[in-house]
Biopython code that builds the backbone (N, CA, C, O; Angstrom):
import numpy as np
from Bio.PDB.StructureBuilder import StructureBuilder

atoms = [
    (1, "UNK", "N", (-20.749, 5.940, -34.038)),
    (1, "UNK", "CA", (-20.038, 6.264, -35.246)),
    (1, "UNK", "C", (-18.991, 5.177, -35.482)),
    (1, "UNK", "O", (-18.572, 4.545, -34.512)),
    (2, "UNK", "N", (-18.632, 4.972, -36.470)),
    (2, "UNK", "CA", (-17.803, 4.043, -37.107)),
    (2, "UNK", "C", (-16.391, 3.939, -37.236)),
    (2, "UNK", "O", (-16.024, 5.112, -37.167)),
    (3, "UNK", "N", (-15.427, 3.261, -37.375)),
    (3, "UNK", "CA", (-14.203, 3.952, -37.375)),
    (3, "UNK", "C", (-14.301, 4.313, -38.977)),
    (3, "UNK", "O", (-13.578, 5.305, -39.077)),
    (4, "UNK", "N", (-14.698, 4.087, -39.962)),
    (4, "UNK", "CA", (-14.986, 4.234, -41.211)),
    (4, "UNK", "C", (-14.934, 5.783, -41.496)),
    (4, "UNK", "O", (-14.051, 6.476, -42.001)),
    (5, "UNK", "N", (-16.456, 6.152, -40.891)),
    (5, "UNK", "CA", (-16.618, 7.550, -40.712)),
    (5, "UNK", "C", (-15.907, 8.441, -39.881)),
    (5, "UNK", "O", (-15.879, 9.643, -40.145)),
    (6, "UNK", "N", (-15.258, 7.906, -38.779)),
    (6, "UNK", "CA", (-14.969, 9.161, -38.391)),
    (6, "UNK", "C", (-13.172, 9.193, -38.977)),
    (6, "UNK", "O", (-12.493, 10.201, -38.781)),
    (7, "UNK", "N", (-12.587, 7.932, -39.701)),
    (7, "UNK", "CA", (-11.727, 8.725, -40.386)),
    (7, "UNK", "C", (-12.140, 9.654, -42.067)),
    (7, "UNK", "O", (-11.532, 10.633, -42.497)),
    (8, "UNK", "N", (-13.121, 9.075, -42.608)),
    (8, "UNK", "CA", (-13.671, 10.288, -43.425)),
    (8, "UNK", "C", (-13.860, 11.559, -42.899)),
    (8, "UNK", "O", (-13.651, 12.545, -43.607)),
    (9, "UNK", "N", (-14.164, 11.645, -41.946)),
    (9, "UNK", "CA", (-14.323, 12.967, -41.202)),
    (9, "UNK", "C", (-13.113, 13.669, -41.200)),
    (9, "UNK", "O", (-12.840, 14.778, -41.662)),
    (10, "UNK", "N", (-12.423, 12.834, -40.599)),
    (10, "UNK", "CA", (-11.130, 13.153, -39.713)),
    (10, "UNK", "C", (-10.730, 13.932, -41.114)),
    (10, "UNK", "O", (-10.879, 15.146, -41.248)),
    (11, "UNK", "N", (-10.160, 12.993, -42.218)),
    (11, "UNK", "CA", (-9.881, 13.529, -43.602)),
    (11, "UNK", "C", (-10.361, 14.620, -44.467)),
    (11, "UNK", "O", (-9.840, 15.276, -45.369)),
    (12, "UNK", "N", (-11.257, 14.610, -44.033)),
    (12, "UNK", "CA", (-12.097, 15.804, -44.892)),
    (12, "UNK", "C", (-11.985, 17.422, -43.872)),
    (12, "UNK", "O", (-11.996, 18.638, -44.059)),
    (13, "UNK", "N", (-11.882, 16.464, -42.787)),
    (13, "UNK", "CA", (-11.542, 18.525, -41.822)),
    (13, "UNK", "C", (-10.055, 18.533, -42.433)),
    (13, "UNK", "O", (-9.811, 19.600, -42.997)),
    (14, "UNK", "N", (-9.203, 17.780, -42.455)),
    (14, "UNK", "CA", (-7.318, 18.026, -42.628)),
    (14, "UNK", "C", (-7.720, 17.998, -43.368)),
    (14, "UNK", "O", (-7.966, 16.794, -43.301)),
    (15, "UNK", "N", (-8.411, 18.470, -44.873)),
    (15, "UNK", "CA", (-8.358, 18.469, -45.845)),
    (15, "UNK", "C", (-8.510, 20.287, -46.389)),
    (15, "UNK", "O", (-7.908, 20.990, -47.200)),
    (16, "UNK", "N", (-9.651, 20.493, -45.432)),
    (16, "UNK", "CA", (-10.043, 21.505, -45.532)),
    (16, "UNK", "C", (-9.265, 23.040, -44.806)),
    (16, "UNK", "O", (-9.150, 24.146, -45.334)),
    (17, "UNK", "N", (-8.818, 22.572, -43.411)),
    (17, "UNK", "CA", (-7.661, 23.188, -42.509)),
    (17, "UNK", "C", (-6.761, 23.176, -44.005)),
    (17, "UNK", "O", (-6.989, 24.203, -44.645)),
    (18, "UNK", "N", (-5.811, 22.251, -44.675)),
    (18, "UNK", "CA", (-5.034, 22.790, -45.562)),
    (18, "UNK", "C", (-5.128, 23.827, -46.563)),
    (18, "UNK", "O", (-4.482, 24.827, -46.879)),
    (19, "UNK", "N", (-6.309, 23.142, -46.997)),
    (19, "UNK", "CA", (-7.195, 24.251, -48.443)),
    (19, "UNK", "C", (-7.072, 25.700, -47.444)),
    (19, "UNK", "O", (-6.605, 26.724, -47.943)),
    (20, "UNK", "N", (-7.430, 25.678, -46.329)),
    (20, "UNK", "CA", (-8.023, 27.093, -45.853)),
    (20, "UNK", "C", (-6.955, 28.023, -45.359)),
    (20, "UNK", "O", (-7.008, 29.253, -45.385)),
    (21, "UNK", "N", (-5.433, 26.854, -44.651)),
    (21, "UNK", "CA", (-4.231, 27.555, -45.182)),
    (21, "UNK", "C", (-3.864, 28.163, -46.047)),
    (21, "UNK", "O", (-3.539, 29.350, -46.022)),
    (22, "UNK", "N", (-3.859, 27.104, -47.357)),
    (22, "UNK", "CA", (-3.166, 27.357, -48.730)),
    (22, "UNK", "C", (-3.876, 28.802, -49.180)),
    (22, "UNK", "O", (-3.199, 29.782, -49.493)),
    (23, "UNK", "N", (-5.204, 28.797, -49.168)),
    (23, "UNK", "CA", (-5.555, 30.516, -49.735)),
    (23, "UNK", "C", (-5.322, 31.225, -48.758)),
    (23, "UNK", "O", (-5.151, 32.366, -49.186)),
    (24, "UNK", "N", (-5.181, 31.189, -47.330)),
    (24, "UNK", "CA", (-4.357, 32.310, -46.563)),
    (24, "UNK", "C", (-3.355, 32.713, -47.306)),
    (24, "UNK", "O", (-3.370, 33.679, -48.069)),
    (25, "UNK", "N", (-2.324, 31.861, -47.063)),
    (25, "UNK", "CA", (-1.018, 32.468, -47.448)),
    (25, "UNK", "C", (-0.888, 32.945, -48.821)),
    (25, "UNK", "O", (-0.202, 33.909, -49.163)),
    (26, "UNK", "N", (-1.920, 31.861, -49.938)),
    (26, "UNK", "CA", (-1.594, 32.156, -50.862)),
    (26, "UNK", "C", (-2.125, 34.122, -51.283)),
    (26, "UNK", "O", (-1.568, 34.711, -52.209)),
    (27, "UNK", "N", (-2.848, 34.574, -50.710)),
    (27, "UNK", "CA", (-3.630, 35.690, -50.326)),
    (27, "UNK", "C", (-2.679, 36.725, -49.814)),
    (27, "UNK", "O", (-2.495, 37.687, -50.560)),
    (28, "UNK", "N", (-2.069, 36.699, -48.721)),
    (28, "UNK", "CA", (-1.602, 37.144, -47.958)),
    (28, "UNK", "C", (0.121, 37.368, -48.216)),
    (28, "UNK", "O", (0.971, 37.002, -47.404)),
    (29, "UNK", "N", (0.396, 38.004, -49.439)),
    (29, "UNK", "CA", (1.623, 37.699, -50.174)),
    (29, "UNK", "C", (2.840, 38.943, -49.771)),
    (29, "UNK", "O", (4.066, 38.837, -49.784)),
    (30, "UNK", "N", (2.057, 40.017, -49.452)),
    (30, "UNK", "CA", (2.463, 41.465, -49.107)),
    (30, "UNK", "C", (2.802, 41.299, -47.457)),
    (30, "UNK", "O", (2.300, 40.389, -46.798)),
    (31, "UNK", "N", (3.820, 42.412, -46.817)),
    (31, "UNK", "CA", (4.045, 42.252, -45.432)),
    (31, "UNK", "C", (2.297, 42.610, -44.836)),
    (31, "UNK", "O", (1.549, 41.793, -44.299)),
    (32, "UNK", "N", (2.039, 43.862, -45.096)),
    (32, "UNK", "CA", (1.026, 44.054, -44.955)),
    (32, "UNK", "C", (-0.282, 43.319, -44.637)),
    (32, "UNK", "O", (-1.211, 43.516, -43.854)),
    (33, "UNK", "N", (-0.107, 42.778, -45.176)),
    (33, "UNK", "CA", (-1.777, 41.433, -45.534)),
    (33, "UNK", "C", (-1.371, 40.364, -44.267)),
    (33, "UNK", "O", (-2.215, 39.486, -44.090)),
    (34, "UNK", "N", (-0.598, 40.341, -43.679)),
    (34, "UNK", "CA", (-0.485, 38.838, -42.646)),
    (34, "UNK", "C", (-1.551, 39.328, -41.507)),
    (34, "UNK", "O", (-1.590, 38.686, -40.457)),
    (35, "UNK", "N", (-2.796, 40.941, -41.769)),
    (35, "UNK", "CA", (-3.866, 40.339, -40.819)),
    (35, "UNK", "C", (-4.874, 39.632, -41.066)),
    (35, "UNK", "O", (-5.989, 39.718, -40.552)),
    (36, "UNK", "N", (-4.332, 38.573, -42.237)),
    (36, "UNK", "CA", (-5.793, 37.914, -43.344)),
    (36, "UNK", "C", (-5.625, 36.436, -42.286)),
    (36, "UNK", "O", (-6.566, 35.696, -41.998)),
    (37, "UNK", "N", (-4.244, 36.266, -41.844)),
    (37, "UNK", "CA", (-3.736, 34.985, -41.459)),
    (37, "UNK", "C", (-4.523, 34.770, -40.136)),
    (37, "UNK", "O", (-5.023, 33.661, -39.949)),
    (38, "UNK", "N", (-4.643, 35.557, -39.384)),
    (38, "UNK", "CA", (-4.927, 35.654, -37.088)),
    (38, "UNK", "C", (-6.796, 34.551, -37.344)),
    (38, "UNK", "O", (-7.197, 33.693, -36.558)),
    (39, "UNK", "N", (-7.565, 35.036, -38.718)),
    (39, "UNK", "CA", (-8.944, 34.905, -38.988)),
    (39, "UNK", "C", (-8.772, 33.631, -39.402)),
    (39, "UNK", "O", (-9.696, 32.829, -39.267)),
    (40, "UNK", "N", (-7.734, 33.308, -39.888)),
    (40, "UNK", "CA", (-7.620, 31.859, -40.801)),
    (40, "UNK", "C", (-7.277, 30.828, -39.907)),
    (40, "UNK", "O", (-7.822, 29.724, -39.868)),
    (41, "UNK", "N", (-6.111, 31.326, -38.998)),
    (41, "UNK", "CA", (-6.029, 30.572, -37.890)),
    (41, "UNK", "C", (-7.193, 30.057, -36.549)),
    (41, "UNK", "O", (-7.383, 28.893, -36.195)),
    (42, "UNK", "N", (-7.873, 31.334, -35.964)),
    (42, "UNK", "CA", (-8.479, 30.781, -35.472)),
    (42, "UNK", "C", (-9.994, 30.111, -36.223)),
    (42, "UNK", "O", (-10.780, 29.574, -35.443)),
    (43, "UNK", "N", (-10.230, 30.143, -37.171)),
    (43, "UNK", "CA", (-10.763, 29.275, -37.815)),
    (43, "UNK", "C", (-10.351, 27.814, -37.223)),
    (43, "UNK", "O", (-10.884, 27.218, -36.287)),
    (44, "UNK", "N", (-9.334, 27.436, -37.971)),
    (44, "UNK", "CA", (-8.625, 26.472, -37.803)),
    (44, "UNK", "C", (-8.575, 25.480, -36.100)),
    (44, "UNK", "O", (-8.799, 24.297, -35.840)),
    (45, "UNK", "N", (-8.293, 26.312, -35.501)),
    (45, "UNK", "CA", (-8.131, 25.861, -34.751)),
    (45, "UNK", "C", (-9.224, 25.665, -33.659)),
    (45, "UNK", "O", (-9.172, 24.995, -32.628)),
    (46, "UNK", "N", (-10.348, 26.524, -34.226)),
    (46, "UNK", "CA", (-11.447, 26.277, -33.615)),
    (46, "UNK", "C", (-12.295, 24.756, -34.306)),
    (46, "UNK", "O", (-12.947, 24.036, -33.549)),
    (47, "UNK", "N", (-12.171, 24.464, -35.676)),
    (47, "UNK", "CA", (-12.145, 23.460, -36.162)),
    (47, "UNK", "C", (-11.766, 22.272, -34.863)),
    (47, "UNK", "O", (-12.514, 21.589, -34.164)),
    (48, "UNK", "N", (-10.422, 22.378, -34.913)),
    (48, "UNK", "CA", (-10.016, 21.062, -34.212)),
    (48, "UNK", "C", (-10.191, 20.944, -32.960)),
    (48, "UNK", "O", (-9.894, 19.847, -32.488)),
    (49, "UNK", "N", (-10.709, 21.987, -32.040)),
    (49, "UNK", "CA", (-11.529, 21.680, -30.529)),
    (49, "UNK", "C", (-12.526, 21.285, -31.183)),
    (49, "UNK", "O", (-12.732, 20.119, -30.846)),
    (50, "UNK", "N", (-13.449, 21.700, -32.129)),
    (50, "UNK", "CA", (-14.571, 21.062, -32.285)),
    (50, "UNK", "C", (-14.622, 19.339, -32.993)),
    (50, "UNK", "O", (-15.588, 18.628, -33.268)),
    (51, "UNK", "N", (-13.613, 19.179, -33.077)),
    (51, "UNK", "CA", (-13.206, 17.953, -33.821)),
    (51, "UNK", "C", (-12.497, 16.968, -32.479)),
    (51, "UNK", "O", (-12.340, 15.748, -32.504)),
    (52, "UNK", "N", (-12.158, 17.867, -31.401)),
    (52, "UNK", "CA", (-12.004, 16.997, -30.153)),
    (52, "UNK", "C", (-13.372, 16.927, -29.419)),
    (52, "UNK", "O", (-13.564, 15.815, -28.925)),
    (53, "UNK", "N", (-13.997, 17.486, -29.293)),
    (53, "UNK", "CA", (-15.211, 17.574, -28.667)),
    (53, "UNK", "C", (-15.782, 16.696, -28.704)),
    (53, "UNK", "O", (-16.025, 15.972, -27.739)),
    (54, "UNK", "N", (-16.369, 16.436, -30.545)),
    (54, "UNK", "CA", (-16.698, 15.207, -30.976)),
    (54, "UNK", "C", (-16.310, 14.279, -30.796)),
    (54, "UNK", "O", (-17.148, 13.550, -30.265)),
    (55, "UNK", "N", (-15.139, 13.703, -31.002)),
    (55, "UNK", "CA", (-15.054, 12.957, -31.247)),
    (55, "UNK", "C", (-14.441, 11.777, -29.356)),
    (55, "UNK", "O", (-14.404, 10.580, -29.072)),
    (56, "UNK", "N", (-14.089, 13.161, -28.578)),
    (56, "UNK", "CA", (-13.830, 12.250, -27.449)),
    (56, "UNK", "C", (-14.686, 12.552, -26.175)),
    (56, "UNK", "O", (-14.581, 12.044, -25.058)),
    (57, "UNK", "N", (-15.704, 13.665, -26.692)),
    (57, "UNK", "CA", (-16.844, 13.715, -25.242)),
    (57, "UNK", "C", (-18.295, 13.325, -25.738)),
    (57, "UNK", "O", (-19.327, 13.471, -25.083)),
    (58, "UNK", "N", (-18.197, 12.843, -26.910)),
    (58, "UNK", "CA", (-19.634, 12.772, -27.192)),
    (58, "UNK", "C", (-19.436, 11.324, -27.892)),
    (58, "UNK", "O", (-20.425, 10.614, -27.706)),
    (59, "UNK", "N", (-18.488, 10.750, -28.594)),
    (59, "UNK", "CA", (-18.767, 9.309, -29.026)),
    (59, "UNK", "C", (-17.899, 8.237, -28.310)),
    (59, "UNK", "O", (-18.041, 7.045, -28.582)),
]
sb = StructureBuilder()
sb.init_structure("model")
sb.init_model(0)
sb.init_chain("A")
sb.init_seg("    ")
for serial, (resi, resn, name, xyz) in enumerate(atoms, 1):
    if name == "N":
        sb.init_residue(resn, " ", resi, " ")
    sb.init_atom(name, np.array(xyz, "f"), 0.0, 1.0, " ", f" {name:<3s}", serial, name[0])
structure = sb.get_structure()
């Protein structure tokens, strides 16, 4: 892989981790609703092990 691509990559997951913030919270406006956030997070953060994985055990 390229350094080309894998900062497109890189950009397009932090792109998407934000987007996938921004409608959490934006969602999640009531005290109530912050159990929309625990799903959004580990999303997220499962994202970026998989974005270490890649990028430092396999290339």
């Amino acid at each position: 892989m390229t350094l080309n691509t894998g900062t497109t990559i890189s950009l397009l997951l932090l792109g998407y981790n934000g987007l996938l913030s921004y409608l959490c919270f934006k969602r999640a406006r009531r005290s109530g609703d912050f159990y929309i956030i625990y799903p959004t997070l580990a999303a997220i953060l499962l994202a970026f092990i998989l974005f270490l994985y890649f990028f430092f055990l396999i290339a």
